[in-house]
C-alpha positions as CSV (number, residue, x, y, z in Angstrom):
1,X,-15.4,-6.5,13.6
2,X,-11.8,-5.3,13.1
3,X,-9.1,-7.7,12.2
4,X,-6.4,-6.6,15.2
5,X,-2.6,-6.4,13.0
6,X,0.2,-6.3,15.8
7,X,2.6,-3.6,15.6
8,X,5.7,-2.9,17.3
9,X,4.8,-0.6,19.9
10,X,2.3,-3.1,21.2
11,X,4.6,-5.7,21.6
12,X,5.8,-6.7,25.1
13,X,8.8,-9.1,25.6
14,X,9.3,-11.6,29.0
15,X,11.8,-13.7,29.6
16,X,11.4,-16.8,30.5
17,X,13.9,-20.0,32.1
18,X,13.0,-23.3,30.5
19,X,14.7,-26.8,32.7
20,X,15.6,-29.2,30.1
21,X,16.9,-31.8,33.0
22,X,14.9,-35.3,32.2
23,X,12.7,-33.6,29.7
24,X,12.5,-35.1,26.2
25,X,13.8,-33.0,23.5
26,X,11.0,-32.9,21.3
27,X,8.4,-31.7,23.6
28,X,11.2,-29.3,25.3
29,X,12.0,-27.6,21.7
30,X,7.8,-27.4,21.3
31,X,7.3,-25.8,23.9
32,X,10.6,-23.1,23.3
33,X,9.6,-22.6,19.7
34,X,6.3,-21.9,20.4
35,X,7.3,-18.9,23.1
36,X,9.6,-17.8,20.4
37,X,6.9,-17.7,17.7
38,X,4.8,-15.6,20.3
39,X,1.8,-18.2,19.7
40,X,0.9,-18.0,23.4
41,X,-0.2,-14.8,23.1
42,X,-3.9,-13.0,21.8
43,X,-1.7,-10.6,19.4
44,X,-0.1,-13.6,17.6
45,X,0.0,-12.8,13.9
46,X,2.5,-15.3,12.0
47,X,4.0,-12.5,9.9
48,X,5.5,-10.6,13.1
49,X,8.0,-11.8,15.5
50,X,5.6,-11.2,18.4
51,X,7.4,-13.8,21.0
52,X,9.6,-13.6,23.9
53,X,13.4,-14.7,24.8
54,X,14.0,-18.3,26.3
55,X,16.9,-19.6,28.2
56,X,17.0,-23.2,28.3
57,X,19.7,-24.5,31.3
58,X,21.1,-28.3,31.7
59,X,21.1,-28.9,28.4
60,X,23.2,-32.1,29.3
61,X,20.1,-33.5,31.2
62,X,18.1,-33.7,28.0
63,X,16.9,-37.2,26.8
64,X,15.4,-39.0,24.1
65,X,12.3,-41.1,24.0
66,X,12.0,-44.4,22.0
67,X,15.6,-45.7,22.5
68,X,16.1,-42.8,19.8
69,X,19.8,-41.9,20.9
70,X,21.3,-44.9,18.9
71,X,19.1,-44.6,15.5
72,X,18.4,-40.6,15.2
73,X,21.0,-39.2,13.3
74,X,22.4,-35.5,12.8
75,X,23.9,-35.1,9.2
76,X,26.4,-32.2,8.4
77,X,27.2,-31.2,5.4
78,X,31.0,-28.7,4.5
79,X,29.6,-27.9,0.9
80,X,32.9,-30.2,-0.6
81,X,32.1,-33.5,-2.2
82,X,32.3,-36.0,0.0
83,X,31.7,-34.0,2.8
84,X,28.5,-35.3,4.7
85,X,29.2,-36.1,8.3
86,X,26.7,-38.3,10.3
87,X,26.8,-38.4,14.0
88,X,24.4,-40.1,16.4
89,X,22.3,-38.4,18.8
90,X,23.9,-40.1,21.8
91,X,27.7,-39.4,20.7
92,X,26.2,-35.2,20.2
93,X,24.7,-35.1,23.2
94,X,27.7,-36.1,25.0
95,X,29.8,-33.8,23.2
96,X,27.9,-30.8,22.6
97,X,24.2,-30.9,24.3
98,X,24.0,-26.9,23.5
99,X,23.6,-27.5,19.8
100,X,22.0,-30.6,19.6
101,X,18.8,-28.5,22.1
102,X,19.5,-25.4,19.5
103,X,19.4,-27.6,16.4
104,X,15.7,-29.0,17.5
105,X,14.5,-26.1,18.3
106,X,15.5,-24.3,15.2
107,X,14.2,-27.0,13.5
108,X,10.2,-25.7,14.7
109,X,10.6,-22.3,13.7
110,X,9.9,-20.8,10.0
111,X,13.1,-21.1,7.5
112,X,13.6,-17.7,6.5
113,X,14.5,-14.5,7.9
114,X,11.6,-14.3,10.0
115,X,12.7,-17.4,11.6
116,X,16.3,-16.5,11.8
117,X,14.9,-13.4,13.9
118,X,13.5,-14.9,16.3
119,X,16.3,-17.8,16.9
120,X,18.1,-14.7,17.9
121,X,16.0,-14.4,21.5
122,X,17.3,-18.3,22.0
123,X,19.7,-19.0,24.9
124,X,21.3,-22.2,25.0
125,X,23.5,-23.3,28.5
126,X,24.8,-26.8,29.2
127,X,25.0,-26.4,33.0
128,X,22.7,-24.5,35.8
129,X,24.1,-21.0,35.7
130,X,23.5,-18.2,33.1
131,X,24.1,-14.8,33.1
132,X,20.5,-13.0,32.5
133,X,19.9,-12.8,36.5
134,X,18.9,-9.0,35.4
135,X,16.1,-9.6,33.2
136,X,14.4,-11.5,36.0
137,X,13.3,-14.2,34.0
138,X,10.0,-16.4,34.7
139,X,11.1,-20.1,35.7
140,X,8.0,-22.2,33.7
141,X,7.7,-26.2,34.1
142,X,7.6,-28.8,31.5
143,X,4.6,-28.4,29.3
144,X,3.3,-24.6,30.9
145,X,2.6,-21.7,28.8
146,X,3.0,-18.3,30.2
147,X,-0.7,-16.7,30.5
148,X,-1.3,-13.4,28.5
149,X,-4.8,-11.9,28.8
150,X,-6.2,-9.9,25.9
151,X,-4.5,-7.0,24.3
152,X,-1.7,-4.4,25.5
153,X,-2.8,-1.7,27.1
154,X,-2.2,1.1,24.7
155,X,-3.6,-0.6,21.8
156,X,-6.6,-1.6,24.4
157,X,-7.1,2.0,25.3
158,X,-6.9,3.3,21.8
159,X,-9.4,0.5,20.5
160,X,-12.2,1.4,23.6
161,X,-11.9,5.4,22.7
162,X,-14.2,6.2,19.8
163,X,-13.1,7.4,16.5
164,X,-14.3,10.7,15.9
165,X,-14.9,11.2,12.1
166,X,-15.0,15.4,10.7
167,X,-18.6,16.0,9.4
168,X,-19.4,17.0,6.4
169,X,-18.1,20.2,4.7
170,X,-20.8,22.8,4.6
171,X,-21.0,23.8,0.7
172,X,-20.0,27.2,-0.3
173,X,-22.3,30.4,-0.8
174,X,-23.1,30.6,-4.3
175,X,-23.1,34.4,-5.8
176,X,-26.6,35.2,-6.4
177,X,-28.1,35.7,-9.6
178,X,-28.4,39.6,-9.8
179,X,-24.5,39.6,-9.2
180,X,-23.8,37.0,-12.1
181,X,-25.5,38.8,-14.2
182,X,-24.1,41.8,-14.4
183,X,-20.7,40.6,-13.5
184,X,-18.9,38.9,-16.8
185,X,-15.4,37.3,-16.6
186,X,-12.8,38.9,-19.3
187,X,-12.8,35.0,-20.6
188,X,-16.2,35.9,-22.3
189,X,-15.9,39.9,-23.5
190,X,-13.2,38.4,-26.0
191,X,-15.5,36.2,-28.3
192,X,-18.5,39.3,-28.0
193,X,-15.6,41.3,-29.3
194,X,-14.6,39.0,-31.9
195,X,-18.3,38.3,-33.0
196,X,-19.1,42.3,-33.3
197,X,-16.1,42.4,-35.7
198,X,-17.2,39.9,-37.7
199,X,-20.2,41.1,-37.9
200,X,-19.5,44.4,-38.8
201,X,-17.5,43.5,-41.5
202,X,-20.0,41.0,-42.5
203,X,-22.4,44.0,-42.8
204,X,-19.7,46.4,-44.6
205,X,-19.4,43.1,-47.3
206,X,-23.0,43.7,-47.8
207,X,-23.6,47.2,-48.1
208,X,-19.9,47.5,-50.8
209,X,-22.2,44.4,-52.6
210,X,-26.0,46.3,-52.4
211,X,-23.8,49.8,-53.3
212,X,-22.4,47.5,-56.6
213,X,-25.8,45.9,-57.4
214,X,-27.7,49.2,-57.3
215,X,-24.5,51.0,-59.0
216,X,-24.6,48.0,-61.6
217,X,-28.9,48.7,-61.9
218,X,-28.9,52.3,-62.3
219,X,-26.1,51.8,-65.7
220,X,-28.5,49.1,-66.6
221,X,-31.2,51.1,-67.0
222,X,-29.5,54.1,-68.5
223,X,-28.5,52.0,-71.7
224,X,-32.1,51.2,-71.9
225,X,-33.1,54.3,-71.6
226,X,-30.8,55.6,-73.9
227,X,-31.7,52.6,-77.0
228,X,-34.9,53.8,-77.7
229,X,-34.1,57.4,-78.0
230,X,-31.5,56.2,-81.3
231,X,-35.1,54.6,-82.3
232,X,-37.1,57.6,-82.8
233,X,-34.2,59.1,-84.9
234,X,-34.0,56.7,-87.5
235,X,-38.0,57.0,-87.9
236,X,-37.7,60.6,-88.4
237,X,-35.3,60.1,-90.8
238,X,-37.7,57.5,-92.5
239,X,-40.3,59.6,-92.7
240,X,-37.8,62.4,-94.1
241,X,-36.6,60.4,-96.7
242,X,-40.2,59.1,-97.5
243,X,-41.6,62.6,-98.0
């Protein structure tokens, strides 16, 4: 089984009106960060920003559970020393409910750029009225998911067609035999060039050497032919002198 990896053609986005009037804040920014992450979908993967936009409206209306509006806290700090600022969540929500739904939501996504990305498709109103009325966003209640049923439809389609793989390459015609024989490639007439030379110098070498020996042979026998001869005079002229 294939791992499915989303990609961006496959990616659908809805939008999607979120009523934060008497809702608590924590379970309101749950449920926007998780359509912002795109987990409600079967093409979630959490390396791509596969969710959709949210508008939250009556920010104002928001609440707190746990008597948490005198003891949570939002810190700020301008970078300068001494410049942390702490303000309560009941004095933030009075003045500025916008950010203080934002900041939670925020909060639940991932800090880094891919985060940052999808913060982008985030609409924060105080009141009732916004101005995405062309979108045609999907009103959802407290707690509700939108319902996505198994893949896009191109990535669906391409999935169910089968993958034709090429067959095998036929192998090519060899040259028979006959033909390779008498046909030699100029890459092997150069060394039976080079060897006949050699050769027939080899064979020069030895006949200049056998023409020497038998030169050498034939003297060699002269001057012993020729010693005897000065021999048989100086017995004649023993026998001379005896006589």
């Amino acid at each position: 089984m294939k791992t499915y990896s989303p990609k961006p053609r496959d990616i659908e986005r809805r939008w999607y009106v979120l009523d934060a009037s008497g809702a608590i804040l924590g379970r309101l920014a749950t449920q926007a960060a998780t359509i912002l992450r795109g987990k409600h979908k079967p093409i979630f993967a959490p390396h791509a920003d596969t969710g959709d936009h949210v508008i939250v409206i009556n920010a104002k209306d928001v609440t707190l559970s746990g008597g948490k509006e005198n003891k949570k806290i939002a810190y700020h700090h301008s970078g300068y020393p001494g410049g942390l600022t702490e303000t309560v969540y009941s004095r933030l929500l009075a003045r500025k409910p916008a950010f203080a739904v934002e900041k939670a939501i925020k909060g639940m996504l991932p800090h880094n750029r891919l985060g940052r990305q999808m913060a982008t498709k985030l609409r924060v109103y105080a009141g009732a009225d916004h101005r995405h009325e062309a979108q045609k966003p999907q009103a959802l209640a407290p707690g509700e998911f939108p319902t996505w049923s198994g893949l896009p439809e191109g990535s669906a389609t391409a999935e169910a067609a089968p993958k034709t793989h090429p067959g095998p390459k036929a192998p090519a015609a060899r040259p028979s035999t006959a033909k390779g024989a008498t046909v030699t490639s100029p890459a092997k007439k150069t060394p039976a060039k080079r060897t006949t030379a050699k050769t027939a110098k080899r064979t020069t070498a030895k006949a200049t050497t056998a023409k020497r020996t038998t030169a050498t042979a034939a003297a060699a026998k002269k001057t012993t032919a020729k010693k005897p001869t000065a021999k048989k005079t100086t017995a004649k002229r023993t026998t001379k002198k005896e006589t």
